[in-house]
N, C-alpha and C positions, 0 to 999 in steps of 0.2 A: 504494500500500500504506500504512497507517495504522498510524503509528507511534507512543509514547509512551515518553519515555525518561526516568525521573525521576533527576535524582543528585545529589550535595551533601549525602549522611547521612552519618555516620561518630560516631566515638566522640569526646564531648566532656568534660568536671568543669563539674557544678553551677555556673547561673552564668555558661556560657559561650554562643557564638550559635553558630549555623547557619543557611545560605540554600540552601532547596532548591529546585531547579528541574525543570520537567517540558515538556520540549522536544517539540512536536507536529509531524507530516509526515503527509501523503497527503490531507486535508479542508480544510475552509473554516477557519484557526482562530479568524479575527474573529467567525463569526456563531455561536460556541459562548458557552456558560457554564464556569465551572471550578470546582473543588469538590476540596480536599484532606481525606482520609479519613486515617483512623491506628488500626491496631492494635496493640493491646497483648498481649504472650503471657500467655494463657489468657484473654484477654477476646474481646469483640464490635467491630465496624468500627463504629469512629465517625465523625462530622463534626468538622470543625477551623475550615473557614473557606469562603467561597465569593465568586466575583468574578461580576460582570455580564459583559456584551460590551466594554463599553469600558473597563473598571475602573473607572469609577466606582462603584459600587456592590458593597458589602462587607458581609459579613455573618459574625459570629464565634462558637463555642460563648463558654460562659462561661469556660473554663478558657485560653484563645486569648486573652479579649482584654486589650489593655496589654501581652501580651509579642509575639504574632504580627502578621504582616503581611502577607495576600496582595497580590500585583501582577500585572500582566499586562504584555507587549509585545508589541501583533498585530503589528508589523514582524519581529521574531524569532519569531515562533509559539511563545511560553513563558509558563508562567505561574511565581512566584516562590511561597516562603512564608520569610518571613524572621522564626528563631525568634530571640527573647533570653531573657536570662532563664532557660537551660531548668533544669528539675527531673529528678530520677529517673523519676517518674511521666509524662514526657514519653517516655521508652523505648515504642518503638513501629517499627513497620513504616510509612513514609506514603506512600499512594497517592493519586496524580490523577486528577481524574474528569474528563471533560470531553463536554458534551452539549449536541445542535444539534437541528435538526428533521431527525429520523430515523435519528440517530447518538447512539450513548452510550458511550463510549471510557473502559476501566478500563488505568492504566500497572501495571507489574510490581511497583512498590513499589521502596523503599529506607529501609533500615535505620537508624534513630538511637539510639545506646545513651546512657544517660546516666550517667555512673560516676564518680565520685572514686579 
């Protein structure tokens, strides 16, 4: 069974970090890609960041890079997004994507308020 369990959101003050993780079960998670989404209330699901197979390779919107950081670890089947930095505007719902050949795995989401 194919699982996706993202957690590590919570409420922080401008400024402050967050490390989310999104913990994979039931598939191959080495031979996936990974892709952290985020919405915002009343907006559209955006792109955040995205890692290769191995993590070597990274790729960030504009507003992600210098404070975000995706990672991966195929031994623990999780990928990270380690925020700093964050802003108000950073308030969002973020979900893990993660996609193989023949597989495209959406997680539940988890929630990052940003508040003073």
């Amino acid at each position: 069974q194919v699982q996706l369990v993202e957690s590590g959101g919570g409420l922080v003050q401008p400024g402050g970090s967050l490390r989310l993780s999104c913990a994979a079960s039931g598939f191959t998670f080495s031979e996936s890609v990974a892709t952290w989404y985020r919405q915002a209330p009343g907006k559209e699901r955006e792109l955040v960041a995205h890692i290769g197979f191995t993590g070597d390779a990274t790729s960030y919107e504009a507003f992600a890079k210098g404070r975000f950081t995706i990672s991966r670890d195929n031994s623990k089947n999780t990928v990270y997004l380690q925020m700093n930095n964050l802003k108000p505007e950073d308030t969002a719902v973020y979900y893990c994507r993660i996609q193989g050949l023949g597989f495209d795995y959406w997680g539940n989401g988890t929630l990052v308020t940003i508040s003073s």
